[in-house]
C-alpha positions as CSV (number, residue, x, y, z in Angstrom):
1,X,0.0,0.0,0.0
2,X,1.4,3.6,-1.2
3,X,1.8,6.1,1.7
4,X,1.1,10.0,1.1
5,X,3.5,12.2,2.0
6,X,1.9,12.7,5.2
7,X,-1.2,11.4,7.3
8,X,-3.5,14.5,8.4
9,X,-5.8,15.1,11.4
10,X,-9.0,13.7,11.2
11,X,-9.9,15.9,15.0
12,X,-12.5,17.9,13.6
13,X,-14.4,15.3,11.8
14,X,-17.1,13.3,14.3
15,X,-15.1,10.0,12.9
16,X,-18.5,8.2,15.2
17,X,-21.2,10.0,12.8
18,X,-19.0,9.5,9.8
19,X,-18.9,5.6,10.6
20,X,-22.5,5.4,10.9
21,X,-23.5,7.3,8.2
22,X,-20.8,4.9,6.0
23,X,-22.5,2.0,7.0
24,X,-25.5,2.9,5.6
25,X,-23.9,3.8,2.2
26,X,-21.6,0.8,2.4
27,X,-23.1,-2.1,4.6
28,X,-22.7,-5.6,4.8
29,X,-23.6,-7.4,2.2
30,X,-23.2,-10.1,-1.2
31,X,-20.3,-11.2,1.4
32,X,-18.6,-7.7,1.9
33,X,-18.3,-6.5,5.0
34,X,-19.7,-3.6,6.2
35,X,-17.4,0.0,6.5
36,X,-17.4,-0.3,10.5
37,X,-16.6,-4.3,10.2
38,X,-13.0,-3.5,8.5
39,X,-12.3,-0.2,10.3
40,X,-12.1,1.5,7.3
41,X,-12.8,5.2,8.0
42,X,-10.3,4.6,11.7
43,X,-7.8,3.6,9.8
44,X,-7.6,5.0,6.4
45,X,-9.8,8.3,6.8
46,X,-5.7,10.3,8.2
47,X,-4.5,8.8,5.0
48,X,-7.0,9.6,2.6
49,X,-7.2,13.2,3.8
50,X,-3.2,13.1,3.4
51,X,-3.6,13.0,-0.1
52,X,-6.7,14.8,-0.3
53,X,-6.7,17.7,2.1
54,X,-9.2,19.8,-0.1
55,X,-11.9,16.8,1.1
56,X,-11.8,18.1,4.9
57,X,-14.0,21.1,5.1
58,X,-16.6,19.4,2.8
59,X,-16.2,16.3,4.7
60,X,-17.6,18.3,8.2
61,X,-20.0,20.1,6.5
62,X,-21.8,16.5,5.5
63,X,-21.1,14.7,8.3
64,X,-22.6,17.7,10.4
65,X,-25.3,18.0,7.8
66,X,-26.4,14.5,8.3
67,X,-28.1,12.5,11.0
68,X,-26.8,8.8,11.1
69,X,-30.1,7.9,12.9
70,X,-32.0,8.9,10.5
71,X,-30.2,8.6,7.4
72,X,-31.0,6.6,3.9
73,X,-29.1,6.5,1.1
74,X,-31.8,8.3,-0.2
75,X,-30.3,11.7,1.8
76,X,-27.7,11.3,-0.2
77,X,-29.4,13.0,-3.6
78,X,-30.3,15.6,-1.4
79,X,-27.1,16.4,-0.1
80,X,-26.0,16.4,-3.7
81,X,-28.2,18.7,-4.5
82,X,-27.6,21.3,-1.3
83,X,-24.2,20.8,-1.1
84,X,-22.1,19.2,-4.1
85,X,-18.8,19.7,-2.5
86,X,-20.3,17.8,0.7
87,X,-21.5,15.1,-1.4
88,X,-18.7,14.6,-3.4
89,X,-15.7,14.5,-0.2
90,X,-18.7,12.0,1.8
91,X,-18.6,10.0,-1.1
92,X,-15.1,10.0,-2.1
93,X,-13.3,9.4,1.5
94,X,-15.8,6.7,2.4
95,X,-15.2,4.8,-0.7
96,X,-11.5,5.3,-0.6
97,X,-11.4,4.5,3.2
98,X,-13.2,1.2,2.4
99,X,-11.0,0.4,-0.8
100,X,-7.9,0.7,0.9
101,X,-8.6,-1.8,3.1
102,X,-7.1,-5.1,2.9
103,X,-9.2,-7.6,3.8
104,X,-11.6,-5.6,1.0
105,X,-9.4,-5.7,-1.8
106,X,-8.4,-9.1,-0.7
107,X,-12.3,-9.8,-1.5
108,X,-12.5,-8.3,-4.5
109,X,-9.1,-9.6,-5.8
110,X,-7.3,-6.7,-6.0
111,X,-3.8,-7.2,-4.7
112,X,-2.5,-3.6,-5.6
113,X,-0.6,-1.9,-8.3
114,X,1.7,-4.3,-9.7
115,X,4.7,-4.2,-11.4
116,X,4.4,-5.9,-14.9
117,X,7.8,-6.6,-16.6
118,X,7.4,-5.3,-20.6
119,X,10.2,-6.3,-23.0
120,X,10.1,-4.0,-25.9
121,X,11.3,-6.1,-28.5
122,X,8.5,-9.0,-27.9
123,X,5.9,-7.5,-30.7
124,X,2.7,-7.4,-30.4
125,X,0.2,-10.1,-32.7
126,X,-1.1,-6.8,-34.9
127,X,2.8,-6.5,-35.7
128,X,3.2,-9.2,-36.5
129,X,0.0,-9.4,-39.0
130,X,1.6,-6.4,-40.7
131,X,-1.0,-3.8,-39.5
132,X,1.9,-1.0,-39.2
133,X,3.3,-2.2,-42.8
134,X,2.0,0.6,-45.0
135,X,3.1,3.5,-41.9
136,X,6.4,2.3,-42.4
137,X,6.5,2.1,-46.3
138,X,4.8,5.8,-46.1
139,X,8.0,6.8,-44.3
140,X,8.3,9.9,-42.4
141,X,6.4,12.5,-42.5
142,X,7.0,15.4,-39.8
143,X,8.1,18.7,-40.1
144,X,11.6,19.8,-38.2
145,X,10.8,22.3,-35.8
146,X,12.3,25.6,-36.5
147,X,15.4,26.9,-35.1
């Protein structure tokens, strides 16, 4: 997993409301686990904000804007429509929270970024077939740049 350059403060976000109101955009089911049931939000929510620190102010704004006792996914148009910015850092931290998770991407099969070894000389089958054949024939055909 890829570190930002620096974990922020989450102390101004009610990380308890925020959990609650994840579960109900993200909760258990088709053999996930819920947000709350991987820690998610606890333990990625520093990181995410690390490399998004323009989601923080949006981020209070919805989780004071919402009521976790109350809320259905169905809030969430609303807030879309009263507050995009809100919307948009609620969505995008919770999802990025749960993603980062490993027992989630573990799930989904996702192991991380992966380095794939390339060898530039092994050509490709549409090289092979002679697709690039008449490019090369045709030759060059740039202009030098001036000067």
């Amino acid at each position: 997993m890829t570190a930002p350059a620096s974990s922020a403060s989450t102390g101004e976000i009610d990380i308890g409301r925020l959990i609650a109101l994840a579960d109900v955009m993200l909760p258990a089911a088709h053999g996930m686990p819920a947000v709350s049931d991987v820690e998610a939000v606890e333990s990625y929510l520093p990181q995410v904000l690390g490399w998004r620190d323009d989601l923080r102010e949006p981020l209070v704004r919805a989780v004071d804007a919402l009521d976790p006792s109350s809320f259905t996914i169905d809030r969430l148009s609303a807030l879309h429509e009263e507050d995009e910015d809100a919307y948009v850092a609620l969505t995008t931290s919770v999802a990025a929270c749960y993603y980062l998770s490993p027992v989630v991407r573990e799930l989904i099969g996702y192991p991380g970024q992966v380095a794939k070894a390339y060898d530039p000389f092994a050509y490709t089958e549409w090289v092979a077939e002679g697709l690039l054949d008449p490019v090369v024939e045709r030759g060059p055909i740039w202009r030098e740049a001036p000067g």
